[in-house]
C-alpha positions in Angstrom: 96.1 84.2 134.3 98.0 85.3 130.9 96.3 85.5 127.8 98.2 86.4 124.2 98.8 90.1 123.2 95.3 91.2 121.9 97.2 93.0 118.8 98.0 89.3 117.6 95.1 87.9 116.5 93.0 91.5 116.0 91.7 92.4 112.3 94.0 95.2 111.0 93.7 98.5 112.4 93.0 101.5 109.9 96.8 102.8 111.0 100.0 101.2 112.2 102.9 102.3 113.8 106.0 100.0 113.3 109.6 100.2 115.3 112.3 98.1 115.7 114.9 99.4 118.4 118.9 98.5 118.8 120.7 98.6 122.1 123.2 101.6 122.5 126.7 100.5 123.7 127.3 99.9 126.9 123.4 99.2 127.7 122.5 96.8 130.1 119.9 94.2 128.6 118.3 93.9 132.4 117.7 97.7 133.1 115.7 97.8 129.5 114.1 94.7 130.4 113.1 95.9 133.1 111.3 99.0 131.8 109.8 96.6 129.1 108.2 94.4 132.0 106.5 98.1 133.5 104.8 98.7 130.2 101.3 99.2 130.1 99.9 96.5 126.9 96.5 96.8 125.8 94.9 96.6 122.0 96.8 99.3 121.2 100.5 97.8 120.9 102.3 94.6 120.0 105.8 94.1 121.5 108.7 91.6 120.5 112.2 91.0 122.1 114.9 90.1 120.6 117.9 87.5 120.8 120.3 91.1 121.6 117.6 91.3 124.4 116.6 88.1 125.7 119.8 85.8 124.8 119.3 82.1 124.9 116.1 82.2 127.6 113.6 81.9 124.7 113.7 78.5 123.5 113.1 78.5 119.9 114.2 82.4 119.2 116.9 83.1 117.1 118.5 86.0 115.0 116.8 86.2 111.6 119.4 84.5 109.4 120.6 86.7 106.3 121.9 84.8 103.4 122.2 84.5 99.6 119.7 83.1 97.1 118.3 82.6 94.0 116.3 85.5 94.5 119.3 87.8 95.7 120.3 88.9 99.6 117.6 88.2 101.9 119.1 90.8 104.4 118.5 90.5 108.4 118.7 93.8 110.3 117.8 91.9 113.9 117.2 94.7 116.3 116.5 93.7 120.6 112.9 95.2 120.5 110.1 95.3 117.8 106.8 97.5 118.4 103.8 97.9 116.4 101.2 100.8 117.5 98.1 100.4 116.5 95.0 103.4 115.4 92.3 104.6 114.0 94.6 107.2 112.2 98.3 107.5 111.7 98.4 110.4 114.6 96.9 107.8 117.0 99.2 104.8 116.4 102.8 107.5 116.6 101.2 108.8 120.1 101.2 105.2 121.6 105.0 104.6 120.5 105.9 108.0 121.4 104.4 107.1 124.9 105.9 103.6 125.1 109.3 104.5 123.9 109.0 107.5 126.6 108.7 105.0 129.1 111.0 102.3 128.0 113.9 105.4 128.5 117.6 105.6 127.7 119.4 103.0 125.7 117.8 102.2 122.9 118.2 103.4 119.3 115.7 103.7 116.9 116.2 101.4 113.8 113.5 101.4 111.7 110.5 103.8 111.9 107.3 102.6 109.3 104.1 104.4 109.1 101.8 102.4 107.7 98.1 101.8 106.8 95.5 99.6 105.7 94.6 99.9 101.9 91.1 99.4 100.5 89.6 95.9 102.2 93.2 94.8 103.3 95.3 95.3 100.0 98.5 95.2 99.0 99.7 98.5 97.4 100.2 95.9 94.2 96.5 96.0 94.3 95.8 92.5 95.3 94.5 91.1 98.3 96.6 90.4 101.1 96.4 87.6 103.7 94.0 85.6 102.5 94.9 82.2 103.6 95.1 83.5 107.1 93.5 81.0 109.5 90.6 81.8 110.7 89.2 81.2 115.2 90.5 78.5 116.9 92.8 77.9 113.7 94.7 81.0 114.0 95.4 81.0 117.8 96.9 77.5 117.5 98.8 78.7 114.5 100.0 81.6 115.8 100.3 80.8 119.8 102.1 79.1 122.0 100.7 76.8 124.9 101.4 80.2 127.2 100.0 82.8 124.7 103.3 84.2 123.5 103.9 83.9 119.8 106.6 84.4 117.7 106.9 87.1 114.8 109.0 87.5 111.6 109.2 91.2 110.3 110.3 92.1 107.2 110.4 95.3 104.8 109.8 95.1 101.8 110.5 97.3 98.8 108.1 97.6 95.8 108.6 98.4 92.0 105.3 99.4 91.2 105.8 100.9 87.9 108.1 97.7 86.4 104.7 95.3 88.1 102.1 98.1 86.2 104.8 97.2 82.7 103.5 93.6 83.1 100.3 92.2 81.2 97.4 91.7 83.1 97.5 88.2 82.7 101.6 88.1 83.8 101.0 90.3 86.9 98.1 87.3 87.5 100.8 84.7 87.6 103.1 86.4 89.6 100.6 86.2 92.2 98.8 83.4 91.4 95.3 85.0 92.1 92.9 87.4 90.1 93.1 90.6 90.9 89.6 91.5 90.1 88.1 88.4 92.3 90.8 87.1 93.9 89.9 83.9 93.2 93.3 81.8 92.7 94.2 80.9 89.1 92.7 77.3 88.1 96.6 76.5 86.5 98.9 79.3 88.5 102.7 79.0 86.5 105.1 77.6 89.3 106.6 80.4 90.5 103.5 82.0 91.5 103.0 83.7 95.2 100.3 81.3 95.8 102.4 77.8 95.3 105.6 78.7 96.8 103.9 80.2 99.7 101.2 77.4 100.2 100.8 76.8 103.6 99.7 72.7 103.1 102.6 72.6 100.8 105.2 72.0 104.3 105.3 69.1 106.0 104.0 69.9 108.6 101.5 72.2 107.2 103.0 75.7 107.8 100.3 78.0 108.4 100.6 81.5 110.1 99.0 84.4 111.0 99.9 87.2 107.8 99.6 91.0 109.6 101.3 92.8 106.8 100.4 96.3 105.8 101.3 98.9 103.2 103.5 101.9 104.0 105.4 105.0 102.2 104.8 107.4 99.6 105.9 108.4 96.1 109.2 107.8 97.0 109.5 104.6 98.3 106.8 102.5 99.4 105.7 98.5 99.7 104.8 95.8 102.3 105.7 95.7 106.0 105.4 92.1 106.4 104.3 90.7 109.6 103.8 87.1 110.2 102.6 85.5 114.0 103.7 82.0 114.2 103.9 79.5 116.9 107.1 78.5 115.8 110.2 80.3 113.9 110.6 77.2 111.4 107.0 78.1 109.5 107.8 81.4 108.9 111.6 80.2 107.5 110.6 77.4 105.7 108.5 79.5 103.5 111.0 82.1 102.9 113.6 79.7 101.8 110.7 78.7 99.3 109.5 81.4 98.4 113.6 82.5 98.0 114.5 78.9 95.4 116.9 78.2 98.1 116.0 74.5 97.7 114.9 74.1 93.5 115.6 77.4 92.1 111.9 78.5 91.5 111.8 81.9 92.9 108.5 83.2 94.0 106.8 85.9 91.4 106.9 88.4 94.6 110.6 89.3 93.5 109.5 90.0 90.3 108.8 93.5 91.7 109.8 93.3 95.1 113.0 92.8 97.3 113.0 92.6 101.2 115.2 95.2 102.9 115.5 94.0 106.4 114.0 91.1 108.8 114.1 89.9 112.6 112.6 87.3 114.5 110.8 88.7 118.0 109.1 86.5 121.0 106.1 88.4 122.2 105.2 87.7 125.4 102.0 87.0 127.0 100.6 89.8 129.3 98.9 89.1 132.8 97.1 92.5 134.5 97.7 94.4 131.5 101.8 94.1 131.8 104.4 91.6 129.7 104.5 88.3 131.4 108.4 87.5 131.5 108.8 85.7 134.2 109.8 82.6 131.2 113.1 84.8 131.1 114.2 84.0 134.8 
């Protein structure tokens, strides 16, 4: 029996661990793949392969497409393998990588490395709310899962400008979002490019809702959003962004007001059957 990775659909852990992975040259997809299928997947960890890993088995999987906007570069950085460790602290969720990328072994090269960590009740560093329109039970599995329990997930990085977003007016950095930041309730007239229209899940045809895992990461620095959408199909998740972007009437969402994505991939995670990665949809 396979069921979906329990990571999926869990409430956000206190700490997160996020990696993507690249294939050294001269790897052979089938001897990683083979390490991938031996892992041990419990609560704990979330894994994705990529198009560099899977090819063309996956119906539906695809490279993250990169491409000009309105709203500037939306950039893909698709990597073969994304993992998310999950903990009660940020010591907990690097020991579970550390330990799954010891056993996964030679040939793959770290991409990106995010530490991240849930803020307040589930915040954005921004200060407002995040995920919010999640569906909720029976609603998010069927938004989120296939028939099989695999999923789909879109990762992206994304830079924030917190200081030029504190410059704004309360009532401007309102409208960006499209909410209040005190209640959270969503504005009774929200200006179009507000987060909450160009991101409206009932907006698409069909309906494009998805299950939002984002959390905040970094430090004085450099620090934003590690967004993390489950969906049960790729075209949600990329009909949004091409909103959100004005790719199709110019209205770019109020996120870029004070925000700019800095990398994205598209990942297929399996289901798991006795605690290991069901592939056998790759033969």
């Amino acid at each position: 029996m396979t069921t979906s990775q329990s990571g999926i659909l869990a409430p956000l852990p206190r700490a997160a661990h996020y990696v993507t992975l690249t294939l050294a040259p001269g790897t052979n997809a089938a001897d990683v793949l083979a390490r991938v299928r031996a892992l041990r997947v419990d609560d704990a960890i979330v894994v994705g392969l990529g198009r560099p890993l899977v090819g063309d088995a996956i119906a539906g999987l695809r490279p993250f497409p990169a491409y000009e906007s309105p709203a500037g570069m939306i950039p893909s950085t698709q990597a073969a393998l994304y993992l998310q460790g999950r903990g009660t602290d940020s010591g907990g969720s690097l020991r579970v990588l550390r330990r799954a990328i010891a056993a996964l072994g030679p040939g793959l090269v770290i991409d990106e490395d995010v530490t991240a960590y849930k803020f307040d009740i589930g915040r954005d560093l921004s200060g407002y709310e995040d995920g919010t329109e999640n569906p909720k039970g029976e609603a998010a599995a069927a938004a989120a899962l296939g028939a099989d329990g695999s999923s789909f997930v879109a990762a992206q990085r994304w830079v924030h400008d917190l200081a030029k977003l504190e410059a704004f007016t309360a009532n401007v950095r309102d409208g960006l979002i499209g909410r209040n930041i005190e209640t959270n309730d969503e504005l009774a007239e929200p200006p179009p490019h507000a987060h909450t229209k160009r991101s409206q899940q009932e907006f698409f045809d069909p309906p494009g809702f998805m299950v939002r895992r984002s959390m905040p990461y970094g430090g004085l620095k450099e620090h934003g959003l590690y967004f993390v959408a489950y969906v049960a199909a790729l075209d949600t998740f990329e009909n949004m962004m091409k909103r959100m972007a004005g790719v199709d009437d110019g209205i770019v969402d109020g996120l870029f007001a004070f925000s700019r994505p800095v990398s994205g991939g598209y990942y297929w995670c399996p289901p798991v059957a006795a605690g290991q990665l069901d592939l056998r949809a790759l033969a």
